[in-house]
C-alpha positions as MATLAB code, in Angstrom:
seq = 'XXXXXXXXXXXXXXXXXXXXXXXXXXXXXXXXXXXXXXXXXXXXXXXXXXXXXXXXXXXXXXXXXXXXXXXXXXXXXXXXXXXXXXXXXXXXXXXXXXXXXXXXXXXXXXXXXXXXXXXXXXXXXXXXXXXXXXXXXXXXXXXXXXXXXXXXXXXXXXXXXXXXXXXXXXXXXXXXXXXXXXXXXXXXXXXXXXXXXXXXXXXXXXXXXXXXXXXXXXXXXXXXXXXXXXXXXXXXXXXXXXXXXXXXXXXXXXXXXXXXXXXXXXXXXXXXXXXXXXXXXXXXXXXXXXXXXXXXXXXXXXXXXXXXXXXXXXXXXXXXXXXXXXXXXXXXXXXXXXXXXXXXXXXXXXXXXXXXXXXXXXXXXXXXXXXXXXXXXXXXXXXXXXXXXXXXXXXX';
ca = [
      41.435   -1.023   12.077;
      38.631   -1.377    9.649;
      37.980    1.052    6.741;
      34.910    2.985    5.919;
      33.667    4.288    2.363;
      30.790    7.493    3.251;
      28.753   10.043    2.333;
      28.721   13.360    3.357;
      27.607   17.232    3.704;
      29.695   19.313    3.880;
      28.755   22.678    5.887;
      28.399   24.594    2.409;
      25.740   21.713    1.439;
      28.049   19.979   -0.971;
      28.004   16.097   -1.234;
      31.299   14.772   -0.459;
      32.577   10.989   -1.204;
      35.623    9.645    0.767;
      37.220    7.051    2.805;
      38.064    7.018    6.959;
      39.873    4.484    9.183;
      38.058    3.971   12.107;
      37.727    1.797   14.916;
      33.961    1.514   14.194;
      31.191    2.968   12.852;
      30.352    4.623   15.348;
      33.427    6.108   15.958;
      34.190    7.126   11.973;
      30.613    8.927   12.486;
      32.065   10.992   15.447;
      35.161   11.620   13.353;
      33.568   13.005   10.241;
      30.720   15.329   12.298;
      34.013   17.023   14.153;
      35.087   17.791   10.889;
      32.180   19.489    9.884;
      30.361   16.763    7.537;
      26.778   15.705    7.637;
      27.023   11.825    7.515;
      24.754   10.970    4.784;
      25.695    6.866    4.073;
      28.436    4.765    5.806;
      29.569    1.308    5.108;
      32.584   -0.859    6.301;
      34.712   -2.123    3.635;
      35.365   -5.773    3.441;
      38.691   -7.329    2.247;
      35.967   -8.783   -0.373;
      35.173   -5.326   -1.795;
      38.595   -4.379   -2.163;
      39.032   -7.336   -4.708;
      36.509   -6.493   -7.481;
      35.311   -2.609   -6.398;
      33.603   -2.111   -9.082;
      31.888   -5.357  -10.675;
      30.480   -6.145   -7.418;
      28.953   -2.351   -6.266;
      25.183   -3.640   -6.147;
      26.550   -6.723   -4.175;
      28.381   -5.320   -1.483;
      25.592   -2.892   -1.077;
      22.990   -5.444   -0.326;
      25.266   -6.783    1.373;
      25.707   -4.396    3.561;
      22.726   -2.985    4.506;
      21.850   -6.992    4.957;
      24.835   -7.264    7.580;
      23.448   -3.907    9.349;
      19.984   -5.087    9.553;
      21.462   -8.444   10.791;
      23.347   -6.661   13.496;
      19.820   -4.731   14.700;
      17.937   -7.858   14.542;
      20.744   -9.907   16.572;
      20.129   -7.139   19.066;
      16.188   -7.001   19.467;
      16.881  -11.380   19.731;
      18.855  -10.289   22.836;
      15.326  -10.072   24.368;
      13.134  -13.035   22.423;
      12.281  -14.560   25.621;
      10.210  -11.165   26.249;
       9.425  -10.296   22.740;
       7.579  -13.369   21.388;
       4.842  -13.395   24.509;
       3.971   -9.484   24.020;
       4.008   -9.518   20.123;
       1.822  -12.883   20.845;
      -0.789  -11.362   22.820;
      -1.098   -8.104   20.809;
      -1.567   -9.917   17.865;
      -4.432  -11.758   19.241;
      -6.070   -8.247   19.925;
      -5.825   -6.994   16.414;
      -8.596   -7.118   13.835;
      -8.477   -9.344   10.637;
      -6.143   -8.346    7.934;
      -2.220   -8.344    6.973;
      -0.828   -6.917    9.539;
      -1.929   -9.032   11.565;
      -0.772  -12.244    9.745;
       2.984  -10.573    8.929;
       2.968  -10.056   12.845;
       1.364  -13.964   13.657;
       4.552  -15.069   10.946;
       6.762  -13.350   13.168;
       5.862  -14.804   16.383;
       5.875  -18.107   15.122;
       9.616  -17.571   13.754;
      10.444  -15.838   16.585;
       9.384  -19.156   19.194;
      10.841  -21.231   16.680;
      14.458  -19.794   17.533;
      14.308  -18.158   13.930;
      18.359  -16.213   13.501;
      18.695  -12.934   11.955;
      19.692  -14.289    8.425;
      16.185  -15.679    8.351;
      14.433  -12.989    9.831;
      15.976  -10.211    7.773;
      15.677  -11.831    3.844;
      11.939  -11.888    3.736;
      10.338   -8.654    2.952;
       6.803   -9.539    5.317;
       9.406   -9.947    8.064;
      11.014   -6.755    7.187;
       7.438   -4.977    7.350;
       6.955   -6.687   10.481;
      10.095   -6.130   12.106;
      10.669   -1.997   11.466;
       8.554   -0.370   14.237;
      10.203   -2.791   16.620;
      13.805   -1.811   15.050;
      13.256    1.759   15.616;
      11.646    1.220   19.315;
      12.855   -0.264   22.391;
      12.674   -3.804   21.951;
      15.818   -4.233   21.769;
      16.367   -3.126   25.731;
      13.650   -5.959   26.999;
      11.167   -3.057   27.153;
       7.871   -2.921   25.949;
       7.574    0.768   24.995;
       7.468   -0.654   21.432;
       4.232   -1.661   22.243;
       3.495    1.804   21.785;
       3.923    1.807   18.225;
       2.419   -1.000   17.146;
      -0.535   -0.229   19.106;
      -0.915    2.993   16.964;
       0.328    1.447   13.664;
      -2.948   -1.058   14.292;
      -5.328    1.407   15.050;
      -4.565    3.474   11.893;
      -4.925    0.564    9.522;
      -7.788   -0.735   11.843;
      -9.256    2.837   10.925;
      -8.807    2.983    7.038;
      -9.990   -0.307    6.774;
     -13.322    0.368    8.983;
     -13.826    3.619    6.819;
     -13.391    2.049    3.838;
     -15.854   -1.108    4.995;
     -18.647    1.874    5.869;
     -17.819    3.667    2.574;
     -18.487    0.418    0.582;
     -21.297   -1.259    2.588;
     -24.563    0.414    2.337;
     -23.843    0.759   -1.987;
     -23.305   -3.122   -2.293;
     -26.277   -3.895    0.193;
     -28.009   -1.567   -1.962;
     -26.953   -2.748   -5.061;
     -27.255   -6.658   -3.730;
     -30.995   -5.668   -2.837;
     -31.182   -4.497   -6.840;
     -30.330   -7.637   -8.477;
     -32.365   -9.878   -6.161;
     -35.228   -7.707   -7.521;
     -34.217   -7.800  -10.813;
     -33.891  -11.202  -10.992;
     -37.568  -11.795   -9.355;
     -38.560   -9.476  -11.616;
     -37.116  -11.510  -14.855;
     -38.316  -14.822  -13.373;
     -41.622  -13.737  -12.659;
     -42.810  -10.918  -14.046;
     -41.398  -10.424  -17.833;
     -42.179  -14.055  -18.765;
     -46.341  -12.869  -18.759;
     -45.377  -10.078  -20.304;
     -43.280  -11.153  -23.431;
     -46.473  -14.110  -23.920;
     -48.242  -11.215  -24.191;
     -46.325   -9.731  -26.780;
     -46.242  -12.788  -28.461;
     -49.778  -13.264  -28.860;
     -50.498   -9.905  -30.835;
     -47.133  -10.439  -32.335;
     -46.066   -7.187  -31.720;
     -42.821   -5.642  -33.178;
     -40.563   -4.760  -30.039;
     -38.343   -1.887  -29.399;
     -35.049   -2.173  -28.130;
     -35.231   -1.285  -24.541;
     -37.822   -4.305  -24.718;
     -35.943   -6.555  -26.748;
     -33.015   -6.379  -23.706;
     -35.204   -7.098  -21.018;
     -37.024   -9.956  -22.773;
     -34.162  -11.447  -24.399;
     -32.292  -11.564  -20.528;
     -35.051  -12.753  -19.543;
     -35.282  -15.398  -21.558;
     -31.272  -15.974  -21.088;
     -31.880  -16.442  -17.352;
     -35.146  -18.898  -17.585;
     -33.255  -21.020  -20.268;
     -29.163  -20.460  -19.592;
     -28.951  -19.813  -16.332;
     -25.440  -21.365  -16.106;
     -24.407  -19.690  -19.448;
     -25.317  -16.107  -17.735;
     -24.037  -16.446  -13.901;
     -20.566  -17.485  -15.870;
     -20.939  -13.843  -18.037;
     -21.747  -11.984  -14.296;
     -19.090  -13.714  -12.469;
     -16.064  -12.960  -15.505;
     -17.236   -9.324  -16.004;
     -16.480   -8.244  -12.549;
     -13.728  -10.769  -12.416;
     -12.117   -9.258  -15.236;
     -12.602   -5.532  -14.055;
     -11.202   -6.344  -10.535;
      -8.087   -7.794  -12.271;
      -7.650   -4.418  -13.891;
      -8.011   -2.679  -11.073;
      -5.692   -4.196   -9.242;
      -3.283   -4.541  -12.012;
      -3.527   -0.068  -11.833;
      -2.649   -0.247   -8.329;
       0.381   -2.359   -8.736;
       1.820   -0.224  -11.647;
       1.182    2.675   -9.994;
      -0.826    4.584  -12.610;
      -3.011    6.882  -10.695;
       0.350    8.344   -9.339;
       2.192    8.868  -12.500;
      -1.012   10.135  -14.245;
      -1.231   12.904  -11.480;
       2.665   13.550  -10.904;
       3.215   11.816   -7.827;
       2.048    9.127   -5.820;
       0.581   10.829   -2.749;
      -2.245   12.180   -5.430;
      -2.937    9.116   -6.386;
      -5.566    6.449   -5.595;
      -6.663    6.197   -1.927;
      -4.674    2.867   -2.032;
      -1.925    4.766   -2.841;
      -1.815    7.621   -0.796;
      -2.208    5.096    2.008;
       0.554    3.139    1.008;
       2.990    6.511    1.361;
       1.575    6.969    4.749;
       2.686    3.682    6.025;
       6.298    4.097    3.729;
       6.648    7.192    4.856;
       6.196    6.049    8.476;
       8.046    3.122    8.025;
      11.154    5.206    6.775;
      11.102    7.180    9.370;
      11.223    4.505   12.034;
      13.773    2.990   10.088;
      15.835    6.446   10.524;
      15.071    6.718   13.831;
      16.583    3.138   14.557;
      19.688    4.514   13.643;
      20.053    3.314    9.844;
      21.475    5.665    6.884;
      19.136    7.762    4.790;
      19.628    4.830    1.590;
      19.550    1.595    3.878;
      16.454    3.250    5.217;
      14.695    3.982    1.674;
      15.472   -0.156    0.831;
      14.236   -1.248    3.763;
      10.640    0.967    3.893;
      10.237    0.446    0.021;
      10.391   -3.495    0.611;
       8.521   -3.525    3.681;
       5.854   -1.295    1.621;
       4.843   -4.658   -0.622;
       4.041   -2.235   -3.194;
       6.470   -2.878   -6.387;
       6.087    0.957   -7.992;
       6.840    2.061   -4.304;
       9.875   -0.259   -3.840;
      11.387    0.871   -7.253;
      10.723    4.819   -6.304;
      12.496    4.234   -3.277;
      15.745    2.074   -4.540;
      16.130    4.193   -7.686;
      16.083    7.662   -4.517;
      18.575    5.456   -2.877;
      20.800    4.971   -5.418;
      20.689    8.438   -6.597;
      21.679    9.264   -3.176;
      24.731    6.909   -2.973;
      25.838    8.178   -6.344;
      28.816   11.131   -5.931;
      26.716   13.591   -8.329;
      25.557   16.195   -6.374;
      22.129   17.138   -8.838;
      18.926   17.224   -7.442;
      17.278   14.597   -6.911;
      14.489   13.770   -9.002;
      11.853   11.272   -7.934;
       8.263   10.631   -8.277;
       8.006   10.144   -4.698;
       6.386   13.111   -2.409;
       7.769   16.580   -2.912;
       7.418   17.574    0.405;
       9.202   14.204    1.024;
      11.823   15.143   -1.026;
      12.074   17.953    1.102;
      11.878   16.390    4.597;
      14.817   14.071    3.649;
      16.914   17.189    3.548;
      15.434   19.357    6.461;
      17.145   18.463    8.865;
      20.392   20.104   10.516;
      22.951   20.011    7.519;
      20.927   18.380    5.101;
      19.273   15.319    6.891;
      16.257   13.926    7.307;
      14.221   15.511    9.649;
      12.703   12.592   11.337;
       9.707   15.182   13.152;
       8.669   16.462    9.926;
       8.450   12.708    8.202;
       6.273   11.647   10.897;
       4.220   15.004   10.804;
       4.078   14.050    6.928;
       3.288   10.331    7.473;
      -0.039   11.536    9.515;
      -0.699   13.851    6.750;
      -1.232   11.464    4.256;
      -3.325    9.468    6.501;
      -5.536   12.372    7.318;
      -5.535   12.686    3.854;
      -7.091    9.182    3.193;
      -9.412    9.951    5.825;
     -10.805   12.476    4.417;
     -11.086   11.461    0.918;
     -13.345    7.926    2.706;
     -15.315   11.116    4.094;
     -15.737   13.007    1.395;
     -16.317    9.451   -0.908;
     -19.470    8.255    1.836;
     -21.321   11.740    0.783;
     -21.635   10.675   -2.540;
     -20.743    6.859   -3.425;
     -24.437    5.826   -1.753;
     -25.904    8.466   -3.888;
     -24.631    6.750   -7.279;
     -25.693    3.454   -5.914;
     -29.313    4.721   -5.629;
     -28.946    6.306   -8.965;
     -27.584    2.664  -10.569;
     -30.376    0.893   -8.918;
     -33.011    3.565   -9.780;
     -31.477    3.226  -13.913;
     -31.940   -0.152  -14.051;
     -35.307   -0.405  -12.590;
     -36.211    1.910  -14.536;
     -34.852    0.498  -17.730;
     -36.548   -2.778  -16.912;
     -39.916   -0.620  -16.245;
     -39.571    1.074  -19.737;
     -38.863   -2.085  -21.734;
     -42.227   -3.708  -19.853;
     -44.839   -1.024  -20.416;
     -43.513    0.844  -23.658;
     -45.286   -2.089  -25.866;
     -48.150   -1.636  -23.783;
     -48.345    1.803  -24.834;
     -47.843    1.249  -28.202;
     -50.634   -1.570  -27.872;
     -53.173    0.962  -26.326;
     -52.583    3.581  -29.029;
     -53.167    0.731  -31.890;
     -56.662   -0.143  -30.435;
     -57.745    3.425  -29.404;
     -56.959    4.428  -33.135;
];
């Protein structure tokens, strides 16, 4: 019979590290719960491991958790013939974005006769593939239909709040330049000859307008490349912050981050508990939700949890992941993850979002007005000071 290395609670909460021979998994589970223990990890040794045990730890990790997810998909495959049609037509009924392409990939693999060692070593199938993991595809049922159904209306609905959030500012703001340039083209050209003929002395508000004015009428080429780098440049930023994560270590953790973030631990936090609920260990299911997150500082939170979990020492863990995460992972009866509570969380976060696109649409068209109202007004003040400085020479 085949051995099994696990991980364990005892009843006194202590992490215990040991060896069972079992028929299966299954059946080394059953074994170590009679005994009292809280199965935390479990993993079949192969007569590989046994060989080099410690050179090859990382290895035979991936390794395994690979062979387990290959065994799940192998399973769900069972019922392609059903699959591929219903994850076919649902895709055609969700809106524009990347779920929808991840799930368009997966259709097209799965009619293609795609195996599991395909399926399971790309991380946009792994995203894909979860909800249906922890569902009831794998019976020839479509109750995971379910699922995705709600997984696509949430991102249907963060992505709609954010479009409403962002729409009437850049109309706004779009409406602004197209006066502004009219207003350069047009306008300050009769202006500035005016200034010229009394040769007037300028001040500096008027010295901007004229002189990008002047840039527009003469450069024009010169000055759309300056626009087009500038918020080029700052978008690059931007997104570079999201990737690293900054917002989250600034503030502690990464569910006070960004709205991007705090987003992003909705969906992991979903993700890891459907991965759970499927029936995978507490680490496979923190690899599997981090790279199905395609968010690097998320991925590297959640292997870094993993392997702290794997590891014999029995500290706390620390993590810059969720507190109350933290917390949910150990809530459950003798120390494991208490799958209600993860999905009660998950929905907290994305209430969260919601409410910060609510609370961002009371005052994001407000600055937009403002911005448009400042540089009017600049352009206003840089027209009409020399005027005023014109009529005060000739009245005096």
């Amino acid at each position: 019979m085949p051995d099994f290395t696990y991980q364990a609670l005892t009843e006194t909460h202590e992490m215990k590290t040991g060896r069972i021979t079992a028929a299966s998994a299954a059946e080394a589970v059953a074994l170590l719960e009679s005994q009292g223990l809280a199965v935390h990890m479990i993993r079949q040794i192969e007569s590989s491991d046994e060989i080099s045990a410690e050179s090859s730890g990382s290895s035979r990790t991936q390794e395994g958790e690979n062979k387990i997810l290959r065994d799940r998909i192998n399973q769900m495959l069972k019922s392609r013939d059903t699959l591929a049609p219903a994850l076919a037509a649902f895709a055609e009924e969700m809106p524009t974005g990347r779920p929808r392409r991840q799930l368009k990939r997966l259709v097209a693999r799965l009619s293609a006769g795609a195996a599991a060692d395909e399926l399971c070593q790309s991380p946009e199938m792994t995203a894909a593939l979860l909800p249906l993991l922890g569902g009831g595809a794998s019976l020839g049922s479509t109750s995971f239909l379910h699922d995705l159904f709600a997984e696509a209306s949430r991102d249907n609905a963060v992505r709609t709040q954010r479009a409403r959030v962002l729409a009437y500012p850049l109309v706004v703001v779009a409406l602004a330049m197209i006066v502004l340039i009219l207003l350069c083209l047009m306008v300050v050209p009769t202006f500035s000859n005016i200034y010229d003929d009394f040769a007037m002395e300028l001040p500096e508000m008027s010295k901007w307008v004229v002189g990008f004015s002047n840039e527009m009428l003469h450069h024009p080429g010169r000055l759309l490349t300056l626009l087009l780098i500038c918020p080029a440049v700052g978008y690059a930023v931007l997104r570079l912050l999201i990737a690293t994560g900054l917002p989250g270590f600034l503030l502690g953790d990464f569910a006070r981050g960004s709205s991007r973030q705090v987003s992003a631990m909705a969906s992991f936090v979903r993700r890891l508990a459907d991965s759970l609920r499927g029936g995978f260990s507490l680490p496979v299911a923190l690899r599997l939700a981090g790279r199905a997150s395609g968010r690097g500082w998320l991925n590297r939170e959640a292997m870094s949890l993993a392997e702290k979990i794997e590891s014999p020492d029995d500290r706390p863990w620390c993590s810059r992941l969720p507190p109350t995460l933290l917390y949910a992972l150990r809530a459950g009866t003798g120390g494991t993850p208490n799958l209600r509570l993860l999905q009660e969380l998950a929905e907290l976060y994305a209430e969260r979002v919601h409410a910060r696109f609510d609370w961002s649409s009371g005052f994001v068209p407000q600055f937009a007005i403002l911005f448009v109202g400042i540089v009017v007004g600049f352009v206003l003040l840089g027209l009409f000071l020399p005027l005023v400085q014109l009529i005060n020479g000739l009245s005096g």
